[in-house]
N, C-alpha and C positions, 0 to 999 in steps of 0.2 A: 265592395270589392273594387279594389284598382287596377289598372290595366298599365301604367306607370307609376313609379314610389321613386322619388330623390328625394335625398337626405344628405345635408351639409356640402352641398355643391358649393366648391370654390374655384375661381378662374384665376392665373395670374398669367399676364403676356407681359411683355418684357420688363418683367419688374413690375409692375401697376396689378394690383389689387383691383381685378376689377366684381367679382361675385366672391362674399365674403360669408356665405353658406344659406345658399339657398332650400328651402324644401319645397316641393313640391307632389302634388298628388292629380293623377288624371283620371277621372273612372271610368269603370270597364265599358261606359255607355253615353252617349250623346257628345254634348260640346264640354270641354271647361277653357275658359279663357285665360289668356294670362297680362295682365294689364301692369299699368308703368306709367311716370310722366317720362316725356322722352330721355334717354340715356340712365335710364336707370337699370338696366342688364335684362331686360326680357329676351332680346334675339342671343348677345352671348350666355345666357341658360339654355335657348334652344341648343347654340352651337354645343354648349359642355354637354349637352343630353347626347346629340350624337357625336360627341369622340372629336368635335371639329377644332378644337382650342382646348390645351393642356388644362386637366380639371382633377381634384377629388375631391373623394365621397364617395357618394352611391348612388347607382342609377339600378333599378331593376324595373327592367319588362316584365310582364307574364309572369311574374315571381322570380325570374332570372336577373344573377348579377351581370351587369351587363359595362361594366365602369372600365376594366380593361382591354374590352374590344374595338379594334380599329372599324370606322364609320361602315365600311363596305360589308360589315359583316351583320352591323344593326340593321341595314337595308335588308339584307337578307332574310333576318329573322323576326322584320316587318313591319318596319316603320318607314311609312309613305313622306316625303319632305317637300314641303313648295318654300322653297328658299323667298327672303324678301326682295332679293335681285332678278328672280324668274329663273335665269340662270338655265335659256334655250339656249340652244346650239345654234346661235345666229346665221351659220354657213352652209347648215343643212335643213332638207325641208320639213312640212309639219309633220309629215307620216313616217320619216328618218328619225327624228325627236324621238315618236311614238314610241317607234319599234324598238330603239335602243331602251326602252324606258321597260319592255317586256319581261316576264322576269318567272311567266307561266304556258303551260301551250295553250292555256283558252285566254287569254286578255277579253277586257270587260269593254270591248270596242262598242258593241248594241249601247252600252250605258253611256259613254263616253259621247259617241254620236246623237244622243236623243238627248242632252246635257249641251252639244256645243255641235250644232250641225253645220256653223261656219267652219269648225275646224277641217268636215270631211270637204266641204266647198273648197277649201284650200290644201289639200292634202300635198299637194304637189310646190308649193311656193315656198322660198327660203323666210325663215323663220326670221330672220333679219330684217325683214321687211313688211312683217306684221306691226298693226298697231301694237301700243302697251296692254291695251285690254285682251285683243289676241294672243299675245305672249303668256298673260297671264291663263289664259284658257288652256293652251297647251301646259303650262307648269302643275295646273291641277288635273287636267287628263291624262298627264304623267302616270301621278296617283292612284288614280283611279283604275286604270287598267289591268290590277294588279288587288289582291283579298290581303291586305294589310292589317295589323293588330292595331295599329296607330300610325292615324294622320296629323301631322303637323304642318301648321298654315301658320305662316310668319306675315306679316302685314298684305292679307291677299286684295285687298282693297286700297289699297295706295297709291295717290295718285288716279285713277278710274273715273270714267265720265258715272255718271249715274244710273244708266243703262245696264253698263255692265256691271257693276256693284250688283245690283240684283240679282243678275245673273248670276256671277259669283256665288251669292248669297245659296239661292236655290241650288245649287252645285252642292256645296257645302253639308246644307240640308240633307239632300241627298247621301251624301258621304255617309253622313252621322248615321243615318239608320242602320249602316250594314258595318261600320267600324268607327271605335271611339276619332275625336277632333281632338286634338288641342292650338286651341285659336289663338293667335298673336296679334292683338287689333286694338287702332285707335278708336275706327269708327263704331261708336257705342250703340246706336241703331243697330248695327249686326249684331253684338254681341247681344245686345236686348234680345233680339228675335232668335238668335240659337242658342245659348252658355243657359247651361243648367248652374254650373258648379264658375267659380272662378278663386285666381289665385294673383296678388297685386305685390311686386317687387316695388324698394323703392332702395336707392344707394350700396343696389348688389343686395339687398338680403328682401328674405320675405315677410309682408306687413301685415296681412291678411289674407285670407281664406276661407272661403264659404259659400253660400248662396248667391249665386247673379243677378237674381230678382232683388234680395235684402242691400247689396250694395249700390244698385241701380236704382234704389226707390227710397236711396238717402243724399239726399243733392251736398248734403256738407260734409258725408265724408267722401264722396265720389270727386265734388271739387277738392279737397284735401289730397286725397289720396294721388289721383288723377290730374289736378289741374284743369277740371271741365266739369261742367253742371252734367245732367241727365239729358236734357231736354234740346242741344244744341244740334245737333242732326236728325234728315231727315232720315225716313223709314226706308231704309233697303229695299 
């Protein structure tokens, strides 16, 4: 059972062909990854998924067609986004972020805080003036505050000292237990340690599908496919 179904996802922005039909499948449980060498259309499949750049096909949620609604409304009907820019409100504080991000009368603040207890240390300072790893912490307690059908995490380890990668990582973890992932990530370490399932674009269309472990413990199609051995990072 899936928890997201695309089918023949196409993207085109100004003229340019950029996803030439993708599919895709997320299941109703754990991680599945979705892998690429770089520019090969992973984040604009995120964006076609939700409504963010002119797309057809098929997108169904929850067994819902979901191709003709405007993004504000997938939010709605529960898909969690950590964009790959973070995409805080730089001008306003960590607990402003939050709130705006509320979307229930009980938000999952206890989870949030016992996940990222620098964030309540800073509840009160402008988001603009967090590090990059802080930023990143609020963009996924965003998520989190909120019983979503499906999380989407676009490159949430990018750029990250090591420290908080982990952190991330276990965040993530977290996630997974109470609502499907779909992970967008270079770093193969994380995706080793959470992706049950993965799915690997490569020039807009999709290349393969399958098992995370089977892909990840074949070094020559991982370098093919990916552009990188197995073995090149360290452990989350």
């Amino acid at each position: 059972m899936n928890v997201l179904e695309v089918r023949d996802l196409r993207v085109v922005i100004e003229g340019r062909h950029i996803l030439h039909g993708v599919d895709l499948d997320v299941a109703a449980g754990g991680v599945t990854a979705l892998l690429g060498r770089n520019g090969a259309g992973k984040t604009t499949t995120v964006r076609g998924v939700l409504g963010l750049v002119p797309r057809s096909g098929s997108v169904r949620l929850a067994g819902e067609e979901t191709t003709g609604l405007p993004t504000h409304r997938l939010v709605q009907r529960g898909i969690g986004y950590v964009p790959e820019d973070r995409g805080v409100f730089a001008g306003l504080s960590v607990a402003e972020n939050l709130r705006l991000a509320e979307r229930s009368s009980d938000p999952a603040y206890d989870l949030v805080f016992e996940l990222f207890p620098e964030l309540k240390q800073r509840a009160r300072q402008q988001a603009g003036t967090l590090s990059g790893g802080q930023q990143q912490m609020v963009a996924i307690a965003r998520t989190l505050l909120n019983a979503n059908r499906l999380l989407i995490a676009d490159e949430p380890t990018k750029g990250l000292a090591p420290r908080i990668v982990t952190e991330v990582a276990v965040a993530l973890e977290r996630a997974a237990e109470a609502v499907p992932v779909l992970l967008v990530e270079q770093n193969l370490a994380l995706v080793r340690r959470l992706a049950t399932h993965c799915v690997v674009v490569a020039d807009g269309r999709t290349v393969r599908g399958g098992s995370a472990e089977d892909l990840l413990s074949d070094a020559e199609a991982a370098r093919a496919l990916l552009g990188v051995g197995t073995r090149t990072e360290g452990r989350p």
